[in-house]
DRENDO-1510 file (C-alpha; in Angstrom, 1 decimal, always signed):
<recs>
REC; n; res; u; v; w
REC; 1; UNK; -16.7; -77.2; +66.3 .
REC; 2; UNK; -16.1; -74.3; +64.0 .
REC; 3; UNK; -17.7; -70.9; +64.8 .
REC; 4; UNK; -18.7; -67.8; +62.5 .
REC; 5; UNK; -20.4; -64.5; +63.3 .
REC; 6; UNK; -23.7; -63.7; +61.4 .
REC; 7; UNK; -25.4; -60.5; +59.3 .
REC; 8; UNK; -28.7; -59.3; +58.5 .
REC; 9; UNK; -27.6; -55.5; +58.8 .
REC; 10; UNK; -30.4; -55.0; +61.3 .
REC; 11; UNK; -31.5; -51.4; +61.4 .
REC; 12; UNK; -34.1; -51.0; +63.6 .
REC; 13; UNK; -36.3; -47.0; +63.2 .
REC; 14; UNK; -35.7; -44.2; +63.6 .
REC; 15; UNK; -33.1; -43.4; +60.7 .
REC; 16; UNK; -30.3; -40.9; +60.0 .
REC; 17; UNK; -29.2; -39.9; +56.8 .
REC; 18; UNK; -25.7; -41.4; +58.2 .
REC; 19; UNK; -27.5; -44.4; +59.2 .
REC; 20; UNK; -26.9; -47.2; +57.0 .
REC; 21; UNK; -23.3; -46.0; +56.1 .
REC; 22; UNK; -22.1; -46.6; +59.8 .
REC; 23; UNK; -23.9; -49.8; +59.8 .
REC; 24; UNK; -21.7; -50.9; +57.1 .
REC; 25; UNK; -18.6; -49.4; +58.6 .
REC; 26; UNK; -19.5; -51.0; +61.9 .
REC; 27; UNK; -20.0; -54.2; +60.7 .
REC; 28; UNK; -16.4; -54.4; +58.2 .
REC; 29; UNK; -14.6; -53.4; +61.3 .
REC; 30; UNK; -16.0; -56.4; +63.3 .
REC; 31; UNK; -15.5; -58.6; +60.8 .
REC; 32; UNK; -11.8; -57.7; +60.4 .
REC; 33; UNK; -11.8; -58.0; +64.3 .
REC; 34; UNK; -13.3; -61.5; +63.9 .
REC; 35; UNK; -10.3; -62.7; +61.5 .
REC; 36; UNK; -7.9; -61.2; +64.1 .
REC; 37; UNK; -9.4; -63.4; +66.7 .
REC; 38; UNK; -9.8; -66.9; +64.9 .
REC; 39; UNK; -13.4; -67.0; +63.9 .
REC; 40; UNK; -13.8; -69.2; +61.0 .
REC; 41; UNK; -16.4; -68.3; +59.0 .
REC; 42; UNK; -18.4; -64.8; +58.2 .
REC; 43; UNK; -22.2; -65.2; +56.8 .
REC; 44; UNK; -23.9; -62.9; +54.9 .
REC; 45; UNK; -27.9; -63.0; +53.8 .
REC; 46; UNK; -29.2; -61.5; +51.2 .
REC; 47; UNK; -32.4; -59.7; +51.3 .
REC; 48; UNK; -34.9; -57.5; +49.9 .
REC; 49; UNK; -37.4; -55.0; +50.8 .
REC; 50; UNK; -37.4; -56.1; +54.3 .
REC; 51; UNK; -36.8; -52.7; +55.9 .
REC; 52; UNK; -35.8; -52.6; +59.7 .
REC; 53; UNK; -35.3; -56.7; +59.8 .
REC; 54; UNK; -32.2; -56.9; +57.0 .
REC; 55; UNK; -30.9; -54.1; +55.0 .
REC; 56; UNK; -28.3; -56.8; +53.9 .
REC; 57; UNK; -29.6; -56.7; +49.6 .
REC; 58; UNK; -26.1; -56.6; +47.9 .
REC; 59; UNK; -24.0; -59.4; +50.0 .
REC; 60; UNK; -21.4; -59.8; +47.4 .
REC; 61; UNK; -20.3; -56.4; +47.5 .
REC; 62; UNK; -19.7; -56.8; +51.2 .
REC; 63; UNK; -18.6; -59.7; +51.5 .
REC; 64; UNK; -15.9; -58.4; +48.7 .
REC; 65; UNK; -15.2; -55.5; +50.7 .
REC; 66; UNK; -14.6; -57.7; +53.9 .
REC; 67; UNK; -12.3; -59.7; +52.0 .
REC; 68; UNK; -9.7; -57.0; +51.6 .
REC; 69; UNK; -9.8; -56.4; +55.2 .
REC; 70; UNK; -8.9; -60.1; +56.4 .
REC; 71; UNK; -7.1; -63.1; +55.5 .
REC; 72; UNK; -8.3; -65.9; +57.0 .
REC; 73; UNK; -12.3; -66.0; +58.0 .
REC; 74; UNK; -14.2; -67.6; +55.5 .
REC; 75; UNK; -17.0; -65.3; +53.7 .
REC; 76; UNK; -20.2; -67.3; +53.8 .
REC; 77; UNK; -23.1; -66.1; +51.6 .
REC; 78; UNK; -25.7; -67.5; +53.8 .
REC; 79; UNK; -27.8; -67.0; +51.5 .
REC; 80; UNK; -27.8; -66.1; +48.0 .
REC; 81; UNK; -31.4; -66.3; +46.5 .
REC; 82; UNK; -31.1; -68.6; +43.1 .
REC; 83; UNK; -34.6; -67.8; +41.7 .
REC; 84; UNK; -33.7; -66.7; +38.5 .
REC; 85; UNK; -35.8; -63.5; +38.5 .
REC; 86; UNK; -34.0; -61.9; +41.5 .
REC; 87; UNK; -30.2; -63.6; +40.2 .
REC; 88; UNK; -29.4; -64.6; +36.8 .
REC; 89; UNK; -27.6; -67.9; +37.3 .
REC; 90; UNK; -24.8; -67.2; +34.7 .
REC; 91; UNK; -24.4; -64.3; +37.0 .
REC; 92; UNK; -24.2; -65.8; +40.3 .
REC; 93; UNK; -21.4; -68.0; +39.0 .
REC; 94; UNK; -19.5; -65.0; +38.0 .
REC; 95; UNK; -19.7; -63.0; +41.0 .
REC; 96; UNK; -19.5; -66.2; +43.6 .
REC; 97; UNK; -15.9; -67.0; +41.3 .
REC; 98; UNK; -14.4; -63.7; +41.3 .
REC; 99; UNK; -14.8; -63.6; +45.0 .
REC; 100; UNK; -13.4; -66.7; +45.3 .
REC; 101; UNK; -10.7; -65.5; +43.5 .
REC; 102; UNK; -10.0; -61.9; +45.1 .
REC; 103; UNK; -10.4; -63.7; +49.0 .
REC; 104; UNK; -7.5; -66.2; +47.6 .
REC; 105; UNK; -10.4; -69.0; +47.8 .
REC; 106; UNK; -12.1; -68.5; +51.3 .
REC; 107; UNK; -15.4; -68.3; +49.4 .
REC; 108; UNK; -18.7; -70.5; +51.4 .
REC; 109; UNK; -21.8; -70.7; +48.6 .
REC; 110; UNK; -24.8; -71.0; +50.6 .
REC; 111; UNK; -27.8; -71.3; +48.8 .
REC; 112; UNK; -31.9; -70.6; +49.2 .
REC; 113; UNK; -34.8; -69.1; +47.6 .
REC; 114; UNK; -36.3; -66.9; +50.0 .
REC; 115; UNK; -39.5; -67.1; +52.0 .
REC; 116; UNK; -41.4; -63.7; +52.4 .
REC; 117; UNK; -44.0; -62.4; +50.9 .
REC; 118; UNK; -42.4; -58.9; +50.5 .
REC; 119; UNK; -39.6; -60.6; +48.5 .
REC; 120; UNK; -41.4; -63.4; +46.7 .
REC; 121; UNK; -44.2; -60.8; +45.6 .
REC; 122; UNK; -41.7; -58.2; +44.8 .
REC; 123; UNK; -40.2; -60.2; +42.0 .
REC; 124; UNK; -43.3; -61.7; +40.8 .
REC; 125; UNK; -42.5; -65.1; +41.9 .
REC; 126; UNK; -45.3; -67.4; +42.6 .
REC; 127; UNK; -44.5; -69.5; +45.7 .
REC; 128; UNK; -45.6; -72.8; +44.2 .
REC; 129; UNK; -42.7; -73.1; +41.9 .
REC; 130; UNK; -39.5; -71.4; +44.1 .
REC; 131; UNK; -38.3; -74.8; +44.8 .
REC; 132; UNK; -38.3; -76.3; +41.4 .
REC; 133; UNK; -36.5; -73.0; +41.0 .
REC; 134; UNK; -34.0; -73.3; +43.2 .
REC; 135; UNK; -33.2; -77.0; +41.9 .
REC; 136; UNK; -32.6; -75.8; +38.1 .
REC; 137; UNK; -30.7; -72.9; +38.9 .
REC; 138; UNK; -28.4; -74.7; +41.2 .
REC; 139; UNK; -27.9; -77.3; +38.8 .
REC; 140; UNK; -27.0; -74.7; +36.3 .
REC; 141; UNK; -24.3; -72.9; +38.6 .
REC; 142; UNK; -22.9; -75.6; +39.6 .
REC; 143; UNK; -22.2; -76.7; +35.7 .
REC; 144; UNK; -20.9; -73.0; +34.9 .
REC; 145; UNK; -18.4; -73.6; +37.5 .
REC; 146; UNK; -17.4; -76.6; +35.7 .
REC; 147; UNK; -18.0; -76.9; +32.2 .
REC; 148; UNK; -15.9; -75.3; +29.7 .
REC; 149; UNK; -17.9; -73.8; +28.2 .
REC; 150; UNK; -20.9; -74.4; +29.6 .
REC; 151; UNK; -23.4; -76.4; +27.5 .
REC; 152; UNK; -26.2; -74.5; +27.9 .
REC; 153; UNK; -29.6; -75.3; +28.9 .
REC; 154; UNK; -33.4; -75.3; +28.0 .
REC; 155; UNK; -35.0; -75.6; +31.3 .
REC; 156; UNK; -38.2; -74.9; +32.8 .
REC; 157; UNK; -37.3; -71.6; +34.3 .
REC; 158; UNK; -33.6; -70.7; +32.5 .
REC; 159; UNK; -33.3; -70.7; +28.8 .
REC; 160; UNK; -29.5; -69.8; +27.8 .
REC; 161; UNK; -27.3; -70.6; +24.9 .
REC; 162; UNK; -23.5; -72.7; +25.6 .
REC; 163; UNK; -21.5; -70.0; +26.6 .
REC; 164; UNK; -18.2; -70.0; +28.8 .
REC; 165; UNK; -18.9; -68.6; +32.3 .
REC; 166; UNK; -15.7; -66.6; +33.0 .
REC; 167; UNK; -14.2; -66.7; +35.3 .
REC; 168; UNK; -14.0; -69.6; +37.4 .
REC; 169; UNK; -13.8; -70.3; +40.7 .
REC; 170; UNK; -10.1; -70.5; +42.4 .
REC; 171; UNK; -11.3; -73.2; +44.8 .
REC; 172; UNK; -12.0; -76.9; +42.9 .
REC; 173; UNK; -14.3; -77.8; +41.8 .
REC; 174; UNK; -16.1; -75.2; +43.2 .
REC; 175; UNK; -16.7; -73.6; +47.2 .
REC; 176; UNK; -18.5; -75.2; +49.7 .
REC; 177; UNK; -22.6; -75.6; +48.8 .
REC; 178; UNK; -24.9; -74.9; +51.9 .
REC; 179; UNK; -28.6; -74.2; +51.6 .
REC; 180; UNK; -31.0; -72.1; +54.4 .
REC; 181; UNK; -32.9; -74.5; +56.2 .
REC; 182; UNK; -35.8; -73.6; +58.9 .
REC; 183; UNK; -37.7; -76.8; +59.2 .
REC; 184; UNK; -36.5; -80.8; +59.4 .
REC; 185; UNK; -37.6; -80.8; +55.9 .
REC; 186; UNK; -34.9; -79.1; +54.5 .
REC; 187; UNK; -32.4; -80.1; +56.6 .
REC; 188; UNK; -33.4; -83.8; +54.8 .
REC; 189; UNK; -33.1; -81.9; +51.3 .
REC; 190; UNK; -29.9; -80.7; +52.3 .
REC; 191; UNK; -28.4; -84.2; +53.1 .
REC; 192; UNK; -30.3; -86.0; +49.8 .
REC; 193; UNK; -28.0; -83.1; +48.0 .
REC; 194; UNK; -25.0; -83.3; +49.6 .
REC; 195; UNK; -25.1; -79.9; +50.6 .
REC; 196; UNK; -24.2; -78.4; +53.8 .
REC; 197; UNK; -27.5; -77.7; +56.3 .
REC; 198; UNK; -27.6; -73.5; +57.5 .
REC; 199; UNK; -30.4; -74.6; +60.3 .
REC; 200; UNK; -31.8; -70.1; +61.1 .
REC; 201; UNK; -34.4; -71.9; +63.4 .
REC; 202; UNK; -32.8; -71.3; +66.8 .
REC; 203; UNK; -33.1; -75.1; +67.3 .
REC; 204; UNK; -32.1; -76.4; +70.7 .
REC; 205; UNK; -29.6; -78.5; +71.2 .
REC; 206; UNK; -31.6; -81.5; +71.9 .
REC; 207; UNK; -34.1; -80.8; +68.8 .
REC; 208; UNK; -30.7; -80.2; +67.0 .
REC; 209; UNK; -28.8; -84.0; +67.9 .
REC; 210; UNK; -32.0; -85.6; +65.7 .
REC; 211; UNK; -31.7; -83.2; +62.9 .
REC; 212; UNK; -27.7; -84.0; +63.0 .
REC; 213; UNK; -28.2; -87.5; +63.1 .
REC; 214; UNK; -31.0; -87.8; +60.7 .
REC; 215; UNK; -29.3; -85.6; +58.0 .
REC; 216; UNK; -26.2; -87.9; +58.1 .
REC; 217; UNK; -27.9; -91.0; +58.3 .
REC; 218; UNK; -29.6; -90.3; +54.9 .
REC; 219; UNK; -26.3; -89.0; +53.4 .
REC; 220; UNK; -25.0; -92.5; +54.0 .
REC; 221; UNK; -28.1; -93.9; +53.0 .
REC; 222; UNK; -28.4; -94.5; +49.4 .
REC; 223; UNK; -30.4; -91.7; +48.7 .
REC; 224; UNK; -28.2; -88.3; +48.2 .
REC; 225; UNK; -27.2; -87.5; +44.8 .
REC; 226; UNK; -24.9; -84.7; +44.7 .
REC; 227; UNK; -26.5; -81.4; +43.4 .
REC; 228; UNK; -23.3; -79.9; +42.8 .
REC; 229; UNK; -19.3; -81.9; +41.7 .
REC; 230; UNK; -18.5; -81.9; +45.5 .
REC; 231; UNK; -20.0; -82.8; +48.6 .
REC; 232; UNK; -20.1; -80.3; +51.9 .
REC; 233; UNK; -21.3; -82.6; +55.1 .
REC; 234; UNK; -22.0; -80.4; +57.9 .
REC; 235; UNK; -24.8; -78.8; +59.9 .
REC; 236; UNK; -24.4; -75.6; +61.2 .
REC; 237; UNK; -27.2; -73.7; +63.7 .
REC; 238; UNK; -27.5; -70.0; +64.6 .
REC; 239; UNK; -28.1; -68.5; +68.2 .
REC; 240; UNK; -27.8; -65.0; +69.3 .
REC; 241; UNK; -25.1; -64.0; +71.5 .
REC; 242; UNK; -23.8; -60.9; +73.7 .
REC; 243; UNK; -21.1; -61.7; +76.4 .
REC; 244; UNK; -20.3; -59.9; +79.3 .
REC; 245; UNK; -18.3; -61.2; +82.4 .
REC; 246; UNK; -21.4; -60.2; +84.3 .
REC; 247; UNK; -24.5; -61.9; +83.6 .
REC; 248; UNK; -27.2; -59.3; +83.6 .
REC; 249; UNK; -25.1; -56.7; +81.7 .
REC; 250; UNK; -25.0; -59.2; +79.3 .
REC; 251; UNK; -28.4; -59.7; +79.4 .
REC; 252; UNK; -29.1; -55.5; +79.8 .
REC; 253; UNK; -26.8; -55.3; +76.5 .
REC; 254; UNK; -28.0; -58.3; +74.4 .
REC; 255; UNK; -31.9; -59.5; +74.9 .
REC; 256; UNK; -33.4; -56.5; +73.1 .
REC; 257; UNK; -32.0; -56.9; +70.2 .
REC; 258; UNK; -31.9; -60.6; +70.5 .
REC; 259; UNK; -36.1; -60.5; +70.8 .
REC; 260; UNK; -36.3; -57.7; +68.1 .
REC; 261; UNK; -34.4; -60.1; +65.7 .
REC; 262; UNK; -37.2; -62.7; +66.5 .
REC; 263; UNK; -40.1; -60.6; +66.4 .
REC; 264; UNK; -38.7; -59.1; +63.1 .
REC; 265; UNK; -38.4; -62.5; +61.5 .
REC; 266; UNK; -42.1; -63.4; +62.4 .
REC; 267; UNK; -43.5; -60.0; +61.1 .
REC; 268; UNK; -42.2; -60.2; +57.7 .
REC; 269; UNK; -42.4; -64.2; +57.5 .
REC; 270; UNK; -45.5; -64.4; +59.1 .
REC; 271; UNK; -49.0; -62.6; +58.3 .
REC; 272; UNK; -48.5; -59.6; +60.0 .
REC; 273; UNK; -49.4; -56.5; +57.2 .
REC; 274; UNK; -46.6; -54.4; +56.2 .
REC; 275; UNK; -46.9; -50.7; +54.6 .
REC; 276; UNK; -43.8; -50.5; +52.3 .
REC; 277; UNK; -41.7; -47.2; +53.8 .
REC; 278; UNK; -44.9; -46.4; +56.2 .
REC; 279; UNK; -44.6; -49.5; +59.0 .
REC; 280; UNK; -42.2; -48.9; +61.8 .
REC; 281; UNK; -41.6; -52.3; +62.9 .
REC; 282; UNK; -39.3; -51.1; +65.9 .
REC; 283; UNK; -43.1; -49.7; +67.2 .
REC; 284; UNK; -44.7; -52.2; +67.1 .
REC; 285; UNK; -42.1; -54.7; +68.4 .
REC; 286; UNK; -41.7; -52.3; +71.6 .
REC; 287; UNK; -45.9; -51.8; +71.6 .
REC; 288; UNK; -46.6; -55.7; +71.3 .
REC; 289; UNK; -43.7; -57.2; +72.3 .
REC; 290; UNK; -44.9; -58.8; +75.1 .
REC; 291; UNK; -48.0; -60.5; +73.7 .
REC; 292; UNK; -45.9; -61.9; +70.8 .
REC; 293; UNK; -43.9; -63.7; +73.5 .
REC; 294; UNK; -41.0; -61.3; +73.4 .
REC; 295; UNK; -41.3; -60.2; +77.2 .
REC; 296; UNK; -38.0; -58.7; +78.7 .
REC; 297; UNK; -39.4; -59.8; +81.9 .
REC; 298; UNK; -38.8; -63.9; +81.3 .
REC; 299; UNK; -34.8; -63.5; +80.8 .
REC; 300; UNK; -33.1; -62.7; +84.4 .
REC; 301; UNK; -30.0; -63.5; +85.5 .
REC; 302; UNK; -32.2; -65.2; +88.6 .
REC; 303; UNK; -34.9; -67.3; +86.7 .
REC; 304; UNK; -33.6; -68.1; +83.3 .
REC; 305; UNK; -30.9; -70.6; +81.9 .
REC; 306; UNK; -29.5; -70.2; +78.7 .
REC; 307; UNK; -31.3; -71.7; +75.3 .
REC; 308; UNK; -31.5; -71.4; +72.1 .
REC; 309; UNK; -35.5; -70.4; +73.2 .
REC; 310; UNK; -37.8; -69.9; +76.7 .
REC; 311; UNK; -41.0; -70.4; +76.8 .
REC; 312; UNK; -43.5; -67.6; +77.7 .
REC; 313; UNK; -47.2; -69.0; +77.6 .
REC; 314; UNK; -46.0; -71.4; +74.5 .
REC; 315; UNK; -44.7; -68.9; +71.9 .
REC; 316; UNK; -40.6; -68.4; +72.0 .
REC; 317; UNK; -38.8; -66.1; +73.6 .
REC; 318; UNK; -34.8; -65.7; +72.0 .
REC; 319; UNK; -32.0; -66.4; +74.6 .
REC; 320; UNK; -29.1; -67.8; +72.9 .
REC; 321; UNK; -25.8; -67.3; +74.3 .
REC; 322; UNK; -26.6; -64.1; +76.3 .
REC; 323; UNK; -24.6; -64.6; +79.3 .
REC; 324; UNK; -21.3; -64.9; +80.7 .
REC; 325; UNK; -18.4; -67.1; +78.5 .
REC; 326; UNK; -19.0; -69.7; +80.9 .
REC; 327; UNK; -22.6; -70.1; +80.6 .
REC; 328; UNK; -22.0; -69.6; +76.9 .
REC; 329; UNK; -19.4; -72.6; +77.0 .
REC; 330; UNK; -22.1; -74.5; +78.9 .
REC; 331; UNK; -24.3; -74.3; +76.1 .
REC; 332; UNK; -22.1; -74.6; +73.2 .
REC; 333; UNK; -20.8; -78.2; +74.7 .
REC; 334; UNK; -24.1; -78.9; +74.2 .
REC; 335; UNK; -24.6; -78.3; +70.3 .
REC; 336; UNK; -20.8; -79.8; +70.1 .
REC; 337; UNK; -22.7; -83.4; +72.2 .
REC; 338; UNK; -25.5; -82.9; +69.9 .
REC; 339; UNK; -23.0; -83.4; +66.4 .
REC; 340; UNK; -23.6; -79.5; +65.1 .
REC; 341; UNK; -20.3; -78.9; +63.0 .
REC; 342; UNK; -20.6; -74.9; +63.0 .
REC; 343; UNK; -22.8; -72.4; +65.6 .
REC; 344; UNK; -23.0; -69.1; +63.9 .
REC; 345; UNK; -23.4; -66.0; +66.2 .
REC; 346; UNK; -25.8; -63.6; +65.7 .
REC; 347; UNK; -24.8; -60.8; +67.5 .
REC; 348; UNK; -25.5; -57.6; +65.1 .
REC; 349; UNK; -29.2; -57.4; +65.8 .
REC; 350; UNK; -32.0; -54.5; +66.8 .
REC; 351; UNK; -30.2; -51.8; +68.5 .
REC; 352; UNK; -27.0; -53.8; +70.1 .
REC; 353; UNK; -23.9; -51.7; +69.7 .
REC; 354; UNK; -20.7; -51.7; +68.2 .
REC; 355; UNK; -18.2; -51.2; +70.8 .
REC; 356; UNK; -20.3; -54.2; +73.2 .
REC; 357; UNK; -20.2; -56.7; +69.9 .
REC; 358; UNK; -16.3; -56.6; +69.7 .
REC; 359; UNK; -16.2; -56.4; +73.0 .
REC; 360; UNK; -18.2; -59.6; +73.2 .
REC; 361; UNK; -16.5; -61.1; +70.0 .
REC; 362; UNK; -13.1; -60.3; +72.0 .
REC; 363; UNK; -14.4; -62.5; +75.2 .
REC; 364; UNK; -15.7; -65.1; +73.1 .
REC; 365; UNK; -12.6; -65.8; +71.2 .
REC; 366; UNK; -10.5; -65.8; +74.6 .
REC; 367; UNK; -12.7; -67.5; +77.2 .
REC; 368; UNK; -15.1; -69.9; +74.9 .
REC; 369; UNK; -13.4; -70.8; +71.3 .
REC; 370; UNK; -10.4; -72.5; +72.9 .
REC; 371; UNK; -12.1; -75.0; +74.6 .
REC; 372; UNK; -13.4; -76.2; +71.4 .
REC; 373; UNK; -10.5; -76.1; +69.2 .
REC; 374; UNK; -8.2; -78.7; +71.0 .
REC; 375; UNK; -8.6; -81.8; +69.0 .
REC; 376; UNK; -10.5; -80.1; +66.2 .
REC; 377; UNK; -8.9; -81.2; +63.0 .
REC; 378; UNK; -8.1; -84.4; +63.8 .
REC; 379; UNK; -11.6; -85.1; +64.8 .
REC; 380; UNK; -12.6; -83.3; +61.0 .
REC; 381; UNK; -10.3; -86.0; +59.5 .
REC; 382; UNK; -11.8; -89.0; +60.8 .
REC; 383; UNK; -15.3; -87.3; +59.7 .
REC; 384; UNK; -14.2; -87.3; +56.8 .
REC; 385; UNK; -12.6; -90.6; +56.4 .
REC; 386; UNK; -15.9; -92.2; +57.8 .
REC; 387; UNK; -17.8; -90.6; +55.1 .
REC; 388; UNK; -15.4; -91.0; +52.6 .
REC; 389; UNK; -17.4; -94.1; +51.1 .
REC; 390; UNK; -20.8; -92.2; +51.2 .
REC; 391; UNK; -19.7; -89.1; +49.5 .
REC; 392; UNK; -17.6; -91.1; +46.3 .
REC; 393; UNK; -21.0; -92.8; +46.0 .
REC; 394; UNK; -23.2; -89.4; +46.0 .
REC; 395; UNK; -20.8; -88.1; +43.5 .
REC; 396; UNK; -20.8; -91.1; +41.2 .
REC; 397; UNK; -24.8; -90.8; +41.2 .
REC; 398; UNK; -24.5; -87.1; +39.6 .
REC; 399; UNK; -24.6; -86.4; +36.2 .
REC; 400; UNK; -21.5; -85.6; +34.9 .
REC; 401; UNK; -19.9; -82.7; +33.8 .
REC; 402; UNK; -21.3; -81.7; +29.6 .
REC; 403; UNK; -19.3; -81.1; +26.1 .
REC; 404; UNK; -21.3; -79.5; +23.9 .
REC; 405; UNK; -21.0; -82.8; +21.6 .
REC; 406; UNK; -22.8; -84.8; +24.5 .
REC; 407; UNK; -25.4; -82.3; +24.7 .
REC; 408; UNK; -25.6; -81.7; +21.3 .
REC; 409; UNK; -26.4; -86.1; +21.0 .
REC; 410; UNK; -28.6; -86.0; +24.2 .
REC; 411; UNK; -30.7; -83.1; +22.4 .
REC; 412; UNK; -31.1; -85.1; +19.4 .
REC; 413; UNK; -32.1; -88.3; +21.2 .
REC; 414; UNK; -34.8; -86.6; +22.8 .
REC; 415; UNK; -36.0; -85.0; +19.5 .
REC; 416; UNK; -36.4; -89.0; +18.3 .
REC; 417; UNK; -38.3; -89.7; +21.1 .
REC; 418; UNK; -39.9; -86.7; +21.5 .
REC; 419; UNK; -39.3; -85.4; +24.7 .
REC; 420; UNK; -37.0; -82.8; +24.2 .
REC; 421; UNK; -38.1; -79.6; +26.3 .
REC; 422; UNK; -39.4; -76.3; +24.0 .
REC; 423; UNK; -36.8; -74.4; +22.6 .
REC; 424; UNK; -34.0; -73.6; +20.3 .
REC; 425; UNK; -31.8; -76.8; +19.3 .
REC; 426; UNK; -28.1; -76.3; +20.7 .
REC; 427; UNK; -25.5; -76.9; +18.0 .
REC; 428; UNK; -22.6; -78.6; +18.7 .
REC; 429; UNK; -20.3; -76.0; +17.8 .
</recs>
């Protein structure tokens, strides 16, 4: 079991002008406190327009900044959109391989292509084609890692000439590929793609032991093709967390913002209507809180166990690993039974503060992370010699890397034939 810390740069009404500022600052100082303790991994989204929920829009520059204030935790864009009218492929591949390059390789690529209507309807994209999207575009970064130079491409949704994508990444053939995932569906795309599955459904542990085992049984199946020139196979799940060594100031310091973070989520991914700079989401979570299934009332240190969810009157209600480090251990065993690789800890969310999330990162990294690291890497070796056979087979399906002389013969071939895609001819030099 490997463990990383999670940011949407919450930042829940009313605002100062300092507001956003100190967010940042708060959150590079946890992170650097993170890398100090042994966490493995730092995620990152990327977002926009979705005030309150995730003022997390330029991850790459944080992510850089975070870089120069650790040296081990791995920086995790989880994700970065790949719709080519929010991120030009050509530069995603520059900006993921200069990170890669300044953080001495410690570079995660997660991968996605958004879901809200504020973001999809911001850039113009119509929600019919995001996945197609998503599929060229990855295709396309993957190559410009690769290919030197790149041979260029006349697809669907990306047009561009062969041109060497500079520079390249320091890790080979490229970092780790991961993709958001929120429903069983994509965790099966993820394993058909040899990608690694970012599960930001709050699964249960239970639900989360057939996702495991289903995505890895069709990543030895037969059926994944690599998307990108190197396989990531692993299944990581988010939960919130606040520690405390007494239960209900744990629960006084953490289930607020742990409820806000859910009730965020549905309102901009949901139908809920949304004034752009007018609707204060913070009011209307505290107003309707309780009718969304967001009660304070259902979490008690008397009634309630921790869980990824509780159930008030059918509709969720966000526990996660609010407790003590025991019951947080309790719980964690449980994803580790279940076959998760990673659980990612959202802990920066509504109105939590900074001094009770290191102080909670601190407890977690004494009390909780060491029972899980005994063992750990020899129990990621025979992983990976298990699957050794499955991945050389999912690579050996994908297309390999292009010269501009095979491209430049494929191009003509489909001229003959008459199925080359609109577009200006590439020339082979």
């Amino acid at each position: 079991m490997r463990f990383g810390i999670f940011y949407e740069h919450q930042l829940p009404r009313p605002w100062s002008r300092a507001s956003e500022s100190d967010l940042l600052r708060d959150a590079l100082e946890q992170v650097a406190l993170a890398d100090r303790l042994g966490f493995d991994y730092v995620w990152e989204v990327e977002h926009h327009f979705l005030e309150e929920y995730s003022h997390s829009s330029a991850p790459e520059v944080f992510l850089a900044a975070a870089s120069q204030r650790t040296d081990q935790i791995r920086l995790g864009h989880g994700i970065v959109n790949l719709l080519p009218t929010v991120n030009h492929p050509a530069r995603v591949a520059e900006r993921i391989a200069t990170l890669d390059l300044i953080s001495g390789g410690r570079v995660e690529f997660g991968t996605g292509e958004s879901g809200s209507a504020a973001e999809l309807g911001g850039f113009l994209v119509d929600r019919g084609h995001k996945r197609d999207m998503w599929r060229e575009s990855l295709d396309a970064i993957t190559r410009m890692f690769v290919e030197t130079p790149f041979a260029g491409l006349d697809g669907n949704w990306l047009q561009m000439p062969p041109r060497n994508v500079v520079p390249k990444p320091r890790q080979r053939p490229h970092p780790p590929l991961w993709v958001a995932c929120s429903r069983r569906e994509t965790i099966h795309l993820a394993a058909r793609n040899g990608i690694g599955a970012l599960s930001f459904s709050f699964v249960e542990p239970e639900d989360a032991a057939k996702w495991v085992h289903e995505y890895y049984a069709l990543l030895r199946s037969g059926q994944c093709v690599a998307a990108g020139f190197a396989v990531n196979p692993a299944v990581a799940v988010v939960l919130p967390m606040m520690l405390a060594a007494d239960e209900a100031k744990a629960i006084d310091r953490g289930i607020d913002g742990a409820h806000f973070f859910g009730y965020s989520l549905a309102h901009y991914y949901g139908s809920s209507p949304h004034a752009p700079g007018v609707t204060n989401v913070m009011q209307e979570f505290e107003r309707g809180r309780a009718q969304a299934g967001f009660a304070r009332s259902i979490v008690s240190a008397e009634r309630a166990p921790l869980a990824g969810r509780l159930l008030q009157e059918q509709t969720g209600s966000l526990r996660g690993a609010i407790g003590t480090p025991a019951q947080a251990s309790e719980l964690i065993a449980r994803y580790e039974q279940a076959g998760v690789d990673q659980v990612i800890l959202a802990l920066q969310v509504g109105c939590n503060r900074h001094e009770h999330i290191c102080e909670s990162l601190t407890l977690f990294a004494e009390q909780v992370m060491p029972r899980f690291a005994e063992g750990r890497e020899r129990r990621e070796a025979d992983k990976a010699r298990r699957l050794a056979g499955a991945i050389e087979a999912a690579l050996e399906r994908r297309e390999p890397p292009r010269t501009l002389a095979s491209t430049y013969l494929i191009d003509e071939l489909r001229e003959v034939a008459g199925t080359r895609p609109p577009g200006p001819r590439r020339s082979p030099d």
